[in-house]
C-alpha positions, -999 to +999 in steps of 0.1 A: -152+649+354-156+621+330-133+621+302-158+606+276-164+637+254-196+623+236-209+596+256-241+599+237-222+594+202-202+568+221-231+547+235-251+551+201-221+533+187-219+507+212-259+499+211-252+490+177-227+474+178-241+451+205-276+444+177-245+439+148-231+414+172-263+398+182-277+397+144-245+383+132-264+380+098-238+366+071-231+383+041-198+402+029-212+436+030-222+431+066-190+414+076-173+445+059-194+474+080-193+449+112-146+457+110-152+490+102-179+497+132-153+472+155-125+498+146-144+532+148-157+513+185-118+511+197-110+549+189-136+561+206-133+543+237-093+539+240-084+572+249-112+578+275-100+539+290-061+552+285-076+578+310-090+561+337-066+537+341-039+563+345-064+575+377-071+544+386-032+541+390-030+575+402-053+565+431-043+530+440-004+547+439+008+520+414+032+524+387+030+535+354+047+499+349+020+479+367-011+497+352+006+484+315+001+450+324-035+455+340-046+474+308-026+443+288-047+419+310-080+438+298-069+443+263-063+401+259-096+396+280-117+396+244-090+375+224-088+352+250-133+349+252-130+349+215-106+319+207-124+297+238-155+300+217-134+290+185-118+261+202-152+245+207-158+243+175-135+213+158-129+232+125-112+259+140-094+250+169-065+244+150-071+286+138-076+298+171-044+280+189-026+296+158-042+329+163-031+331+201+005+322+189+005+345+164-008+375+190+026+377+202+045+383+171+016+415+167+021+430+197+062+427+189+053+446+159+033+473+178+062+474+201+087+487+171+060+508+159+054+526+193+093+529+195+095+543+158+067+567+165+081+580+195+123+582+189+120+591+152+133+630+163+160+618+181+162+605+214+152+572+230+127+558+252+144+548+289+130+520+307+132+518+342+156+489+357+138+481+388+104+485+367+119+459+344+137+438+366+107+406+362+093+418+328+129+405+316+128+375+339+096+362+325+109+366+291+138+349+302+116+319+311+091+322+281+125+317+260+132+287+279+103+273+280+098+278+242+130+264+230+126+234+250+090+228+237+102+235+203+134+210+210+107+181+219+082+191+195+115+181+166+123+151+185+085+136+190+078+141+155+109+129+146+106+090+167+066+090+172+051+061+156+025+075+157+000+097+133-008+132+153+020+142+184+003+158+207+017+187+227+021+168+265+001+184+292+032+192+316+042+222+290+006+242+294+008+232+334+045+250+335+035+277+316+006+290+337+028+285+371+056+304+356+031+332+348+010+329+383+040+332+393+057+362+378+018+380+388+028+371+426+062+383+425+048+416+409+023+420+436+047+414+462+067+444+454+050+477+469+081+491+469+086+496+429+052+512+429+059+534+451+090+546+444+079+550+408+048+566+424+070+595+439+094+597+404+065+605+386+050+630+411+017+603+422+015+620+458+012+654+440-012+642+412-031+626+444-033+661+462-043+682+431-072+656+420-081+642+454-113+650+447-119+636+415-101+605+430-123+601+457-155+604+429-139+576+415-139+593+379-119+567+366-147+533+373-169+552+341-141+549+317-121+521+325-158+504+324-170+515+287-135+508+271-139+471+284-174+471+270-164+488+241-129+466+238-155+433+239-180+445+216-153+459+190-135+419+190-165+408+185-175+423+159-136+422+142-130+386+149-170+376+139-166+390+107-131+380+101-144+345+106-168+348+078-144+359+052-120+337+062-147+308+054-162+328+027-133+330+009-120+295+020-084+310+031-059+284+044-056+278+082-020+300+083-037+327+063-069+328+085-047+323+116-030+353+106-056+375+095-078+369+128-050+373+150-039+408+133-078+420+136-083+406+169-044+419+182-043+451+166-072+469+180-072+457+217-036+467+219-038+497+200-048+516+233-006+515+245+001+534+209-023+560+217-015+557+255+023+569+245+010+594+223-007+612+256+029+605+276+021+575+292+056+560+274+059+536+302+024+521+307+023+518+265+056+498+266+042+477+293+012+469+275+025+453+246+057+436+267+030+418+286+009+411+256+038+399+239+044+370+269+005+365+280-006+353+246+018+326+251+020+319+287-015+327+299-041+326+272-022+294+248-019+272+278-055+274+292-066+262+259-041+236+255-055+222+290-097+228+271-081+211+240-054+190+228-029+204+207-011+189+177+023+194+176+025+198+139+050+220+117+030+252+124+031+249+160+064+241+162+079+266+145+057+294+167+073+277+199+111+289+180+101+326+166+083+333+195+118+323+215+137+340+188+120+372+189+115+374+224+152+371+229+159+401+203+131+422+225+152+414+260+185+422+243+175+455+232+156+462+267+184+451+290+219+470+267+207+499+285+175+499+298+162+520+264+153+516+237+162+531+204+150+542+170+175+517+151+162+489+182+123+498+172+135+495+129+152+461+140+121+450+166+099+450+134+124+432+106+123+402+128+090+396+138+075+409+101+101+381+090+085+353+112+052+360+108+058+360+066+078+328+071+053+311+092+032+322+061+052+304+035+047+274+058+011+274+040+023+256+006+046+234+023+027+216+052 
């Protein structure tokens, strides 16, 4: 059985959306109904897509773990369509390679929110250690990778003679093969899967809904939240864009405002996954949002576009190394994490993104 409850309501809303998106007719009042339509669009379609992926993983006998970062990959599919569109445009690529940076300090921020709104009883969340095992590698290497960028980004500006330093091609080529790679070392590991599979009673879940498996209940959903997710960016980032203009914000401030309405939403589907006790696919999510944004989505732009290595970037390249290493540390103490980790998650990546705000009247 499909677990849209009104998909009537649901594909009244989507239909118009799609028009709204199509129209695209400029005007505050529109651009204000266009966020609010893009956020009522991602409620009604997470929970039923929250659903299907847990029977697709149900089905497929993956882990809770691996169907995080294939609902992560689908949540960063419309940020990433959204800021290739912005890149092509010379006035904004500048916002839109901001805007990916900035993704990752958002879905750090969901992160301590999720952990706040699940340990503030008491207890903690626990995190698997062979679940985890290259989640904390790659972040090892995004850390890396980022504090070397950021350590050449210092010295290039410093000793260029010339004007604009441009970010050099190897550090978008290394990124992407660190990523690809991580992806085939996941893949590679059956074994994970299933023995998280069996922990979490997949053969049993298979048996009691073999049925509905073999129906394939779970193509519906899965297929209307990615519409839905797509539509709702649209219509979220579109009308973000014309306030931004409208308004004539600074790039920081419209780098930040985009990426918080294009972040928020698409990723708000692991808060309300966790809700329904899918803990571990929720933390997944936003783990892998946290290190795609930077090490899939940035550096297939950076090879569309080049990209100045000015003060703003530079300083992304060192918070996003900072508070990816203040993640893995709370992560890998003892594989949970904490109510006081969730409070502390938050204070440093609210810090970098105001900081990389104040940037604004200096640079």
């Amino acid at each position: 059985m499909s677990h849209v409850k009104s998909p009537v309501l649901v594909g009244v809303v989507l239909a118009v959306g799609a028009v709204m998106v199509v129209l695209h007719v400029e005007g505050i009042a529109f651009s204000v109904a266009s966020l609010l339509l893009g956020f009522l669009v991602v409620i009604l379609v997470s929970e039923p897509m929250v659903e299907g992926l847990r029977e697709f993983s149900v089905e497929t006998g993956l882990s809770p773990h691996v169907t995080g970062i294939v609902s992560s990959l689908a949540s960063n599919l419309p940020e990433g369509v959204m800021t290739f569109f912005m890149v092509l445009s010379p006035q904004l690529r500048e916002v839109a390679i901001l805007t990916v940076m900035l993704a990752s300090a958002f879905n750090g921020l969901l992160l301590g929110v999720l952990v706040i709104m699940l340990t503030y009883r008491g207890g903690a969340i626990s995190l698997p250690k062979e679940a985890m095992e290259h989640d904390i590698e790659i972040m090892r290497i995004a850390i890396a990778l980022c504090g070397i960028v950021f350590g050449a980004g210092v010295i290039l500006n410093l000793f260029s003679t010339n004007q604009g330093t441009i970010l050099p091609v190897e550090v978008p080529v290394f990124l992407l093969l660190a990523y690809i790679s991580y992806l085939y070392f996941i893949s590679r590991r059956p074994d994970v899967a299933e023995r998280k599979g069996a922990e979490d009673g997949y053969p049993k879940a298979r048996e009691e809904h073999g049925s509905t498996v073999h129906k394939r209940s779970w193509v519906t959903p899965i297929l209307l939240g990615l519409v839905g997710i797509l539509i709702a960016a649209e219509l979220i980032s579109g009308s973000s864009e014309y306030l931004v203009h409208r308004f004539d914000l600074h790039v920081v401030i419209a780098a930040t405002l985009i990426g918080l309405a294009s972040t928020v939403p698409e990723h708000g589907i692991a808060l309300i996954g966790a809700r329904k006790g899918h803990v571990e696919m929720g933390v997944s999510n936003l783990l892998s949002g946290i290190t795609q944004s930077i090490m899939l989505i940035f550096p297939l732009l950076a090879l569309i576009v080049p990209v100045h290595l000015d003060g703003y970037v530079i300083y992304q390249f060192l918070a996003i190394a900072a508070t990816l290493w203040i993640v893995k540390k709370s992560i890998i103490d003892d594989h949970r994490l904490t109510l006081d980790e969730g409070f502390s998650i938050i204070l440093i990546h609210t810090l970098g993104i105001l900081l990389f705000d104040e940037l604004s009247l200096l640079l």
